[in-house]
N, C-alpha and C positions, 0 to 999 in steps of 0.2 A: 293323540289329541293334546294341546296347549291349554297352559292353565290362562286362567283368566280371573280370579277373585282372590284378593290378597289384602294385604293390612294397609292402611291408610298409610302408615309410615314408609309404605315400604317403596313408592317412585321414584325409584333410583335409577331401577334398571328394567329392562323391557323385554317383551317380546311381540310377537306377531298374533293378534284377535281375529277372528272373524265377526263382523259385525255386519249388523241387516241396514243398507243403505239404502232411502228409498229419497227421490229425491225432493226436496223441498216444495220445487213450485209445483210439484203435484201432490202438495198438501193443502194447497190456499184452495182445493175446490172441494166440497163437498160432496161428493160423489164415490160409492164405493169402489175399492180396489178392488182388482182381482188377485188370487194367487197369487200368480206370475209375476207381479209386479213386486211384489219381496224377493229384494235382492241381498248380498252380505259382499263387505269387501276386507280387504286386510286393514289393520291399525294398529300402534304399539298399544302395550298394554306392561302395569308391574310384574317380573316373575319372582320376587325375593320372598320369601316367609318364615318367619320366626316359628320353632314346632314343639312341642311336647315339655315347655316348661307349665306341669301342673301346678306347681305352686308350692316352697316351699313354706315353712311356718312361719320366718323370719322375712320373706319375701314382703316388700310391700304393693300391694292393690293400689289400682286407682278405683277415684270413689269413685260411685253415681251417684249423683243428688236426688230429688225430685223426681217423680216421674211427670215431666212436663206435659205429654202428650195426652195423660189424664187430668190435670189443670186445667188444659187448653179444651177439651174436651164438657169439662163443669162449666167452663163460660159459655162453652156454643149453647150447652142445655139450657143456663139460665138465662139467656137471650132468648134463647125460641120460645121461653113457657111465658116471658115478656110477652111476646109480641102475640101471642097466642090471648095473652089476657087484657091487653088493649082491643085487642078483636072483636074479644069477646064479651067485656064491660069496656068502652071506648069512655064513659064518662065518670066510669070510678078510679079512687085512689091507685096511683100506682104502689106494688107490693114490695117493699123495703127488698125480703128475702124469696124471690122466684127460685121453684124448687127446679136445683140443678143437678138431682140427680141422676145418675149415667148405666148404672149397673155394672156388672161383670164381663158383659157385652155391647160394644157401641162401634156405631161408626157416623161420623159426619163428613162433610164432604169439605175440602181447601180446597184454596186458589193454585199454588203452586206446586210441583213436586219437589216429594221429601225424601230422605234414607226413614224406611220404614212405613211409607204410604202405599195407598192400593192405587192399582192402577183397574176400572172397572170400564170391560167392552162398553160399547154403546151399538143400535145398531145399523149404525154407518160400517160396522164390521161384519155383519151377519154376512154372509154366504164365504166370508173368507174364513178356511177352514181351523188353520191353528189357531185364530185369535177370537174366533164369536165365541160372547158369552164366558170368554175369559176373566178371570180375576188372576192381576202379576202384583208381588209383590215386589216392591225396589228395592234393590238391598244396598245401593252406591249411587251417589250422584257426582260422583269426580270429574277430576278435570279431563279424562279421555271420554267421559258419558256415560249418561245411565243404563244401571244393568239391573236384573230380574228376572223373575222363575215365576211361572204359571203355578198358580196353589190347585185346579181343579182340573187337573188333567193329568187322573192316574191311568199307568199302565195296563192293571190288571197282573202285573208276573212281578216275581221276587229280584231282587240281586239275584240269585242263586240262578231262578230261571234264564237271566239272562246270559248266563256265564260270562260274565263280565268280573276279571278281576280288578279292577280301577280303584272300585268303591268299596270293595270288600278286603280285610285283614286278616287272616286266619279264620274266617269263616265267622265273624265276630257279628256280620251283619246281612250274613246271608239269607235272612228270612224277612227282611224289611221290603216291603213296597216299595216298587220301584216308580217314579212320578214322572210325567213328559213335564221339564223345566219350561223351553221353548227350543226354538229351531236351531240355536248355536251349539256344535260339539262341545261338550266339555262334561264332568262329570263333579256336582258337590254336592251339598246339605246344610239343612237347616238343625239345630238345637236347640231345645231349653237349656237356660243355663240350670247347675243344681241349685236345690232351694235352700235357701237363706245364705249364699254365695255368689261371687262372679269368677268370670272365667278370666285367667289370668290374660292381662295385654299383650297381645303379641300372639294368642294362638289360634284364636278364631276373633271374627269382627263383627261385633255388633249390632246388630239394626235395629232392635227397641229394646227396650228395658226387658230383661230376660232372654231376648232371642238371638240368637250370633248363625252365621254364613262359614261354613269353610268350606275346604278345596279337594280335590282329590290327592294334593300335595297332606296334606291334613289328616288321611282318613287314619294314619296310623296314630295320631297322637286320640284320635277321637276315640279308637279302640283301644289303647291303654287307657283313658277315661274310662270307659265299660267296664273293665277288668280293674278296675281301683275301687268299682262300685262308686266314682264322684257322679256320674248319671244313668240313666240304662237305657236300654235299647231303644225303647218304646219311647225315648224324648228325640229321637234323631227322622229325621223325613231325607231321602234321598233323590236327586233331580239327574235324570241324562236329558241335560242340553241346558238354554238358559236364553235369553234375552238381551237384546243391547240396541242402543241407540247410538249415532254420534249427538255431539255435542249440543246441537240445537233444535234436533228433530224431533226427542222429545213433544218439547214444548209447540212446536210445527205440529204436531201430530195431535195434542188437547186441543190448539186453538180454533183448529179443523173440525173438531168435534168428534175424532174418533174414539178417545178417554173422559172418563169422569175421575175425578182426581180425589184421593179419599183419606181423611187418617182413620186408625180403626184401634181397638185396644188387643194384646197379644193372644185373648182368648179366641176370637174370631178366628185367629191362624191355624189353632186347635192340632199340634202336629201329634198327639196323641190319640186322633182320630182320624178316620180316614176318610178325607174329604170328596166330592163327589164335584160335577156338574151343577148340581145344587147350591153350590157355594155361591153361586152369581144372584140367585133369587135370594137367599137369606140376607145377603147383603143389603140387597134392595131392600128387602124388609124391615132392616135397621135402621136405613137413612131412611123410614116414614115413608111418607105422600111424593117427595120429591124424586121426580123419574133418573136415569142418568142420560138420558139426551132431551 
């Protein structure tokens, strides 16, 4: 298998993806697809990655600011408890301070897609089997196209069961759940970074505040991590296979109405639990009243 998820820095040099091409004008119609109609074709893609520098003392971090996505997050709340209380007193005072807050768990819905947004089925996709009732999260929006892994669609078997040694280092992680990413070979995982820490640049890449993507290029720096005790086991989720769009399909694909497009905060991801098919209703449950088609 060929890798496919690497550091944003790292497009220099390429190789060969397998990507699911379906073609555009048969996105402008509403109407579901069948199976069959997912197809994948080749495409370059980066193969270069920076590995196993944990971090010296003297090394310098880059920072993170803010967590934007929970900012942005307070404003969508205190707009909606707005417009909620115009609704609901049309002829009273408007409220200086509309309570905006969001909890531990949120999601609302965006316009665009993001690195780090949900991508939630609608069911324009029901009967098509790998993607009804999906929730993907995106973890690149680069300039070869977006890519992403299925959060609710476990195996049911181990690393170990699968004998698969891709993912596995000395047996570092052979007891972790093994996750259907999506339909593209390949082999990575998701992390918490450690707490009150980041992960140094260059070893795994990011996708929200706390949570980073690596590769199966990767699994060995991720298991010397284990073994330093900088995170452990139970923060890592494993995906065989993974998701990808070209360029504009994407967005072909939302405006069709196959996606609801979503940000959400890292607790929702929850890789220290082990998510279900359920994950598509809970969802719903957070973005409220509002359906996703």
């Amino acid at each position: 298998m060929e890798a496919c998820f690497l550091t944003s820095n790292s497009f220099t040099r390429a190789i060969e993806l397998v990507v699911p091409s379906i073609q555009a004008r048969s996105l402008t119609h509403h109407t579901k697809r069948k199976p069959n109609q997912f197809q994948c074709r080749k495409a370059p893609f980066p193969s270069s990655i920076k590995c196993c520098r944990l971090g010296s003392e003297d090394a310098e971090k880059p920072s993170i600011g803010v967590d934007w996505r929970s900012f942005r997050a307070r404003l969508v709340a205190g707009e909606e408890a707005s417009r909620r209380e115009e609704l609901e007193e049309p002829s009273s005072l408007v409220v200086d301070h509309p309570d905006s807050s969001i909890g531990d768990k949120w999601v609302h819905t965006i316009h665009e897609p993001e690195k780090g947004c949900l991508l939630i089925a609608t069911e324009k996709l029901d009967g098509v089997h790998i993607f009804e009732r999906t929730v993907i999260l995106l973890l690149s929006t680069g300039p070869v196209g977006p890519t992403g892994v299925i959060l609710n669609r476990p195996s049911l078997m181990s690393i170990k069961e699968t004998r698969s040694t891709v993912l596995d280092v000395a047996g570092t992680f052979s007891d972790r759940p093994l996750f259907f990413g999506g339909p593209i070979e390949d082999g990575m995982f998701l992390v918490n970074g450690p707490k009150g820490g980041e992960v140094d640049d260059g070893l795994f890449e990011e996708v929200m505040m706390g949570l980073y993507y690596g590769t199966k290029e990767s699994v060995g720096c991720a298991a010397e991590m284990v073994r330093r005790n900088v995170v452990g086991v139970e923060n890592f989720r494993f995906f065989d296979g993974y998701c990808g769009w070209e360029k504009e399909q994407l967005r072909d694909e939302i405006r069709a109405g196959y996606w609801t497009v979503a940000a959400c905060s890292p607790s929702v991801i929850g890789l220290t639990t082990v998510p279900s098919v359920a994950l598509w209703e809970e969802i719903l449950g957070l973005m409220g009243p509002r359906k996703v088609w």
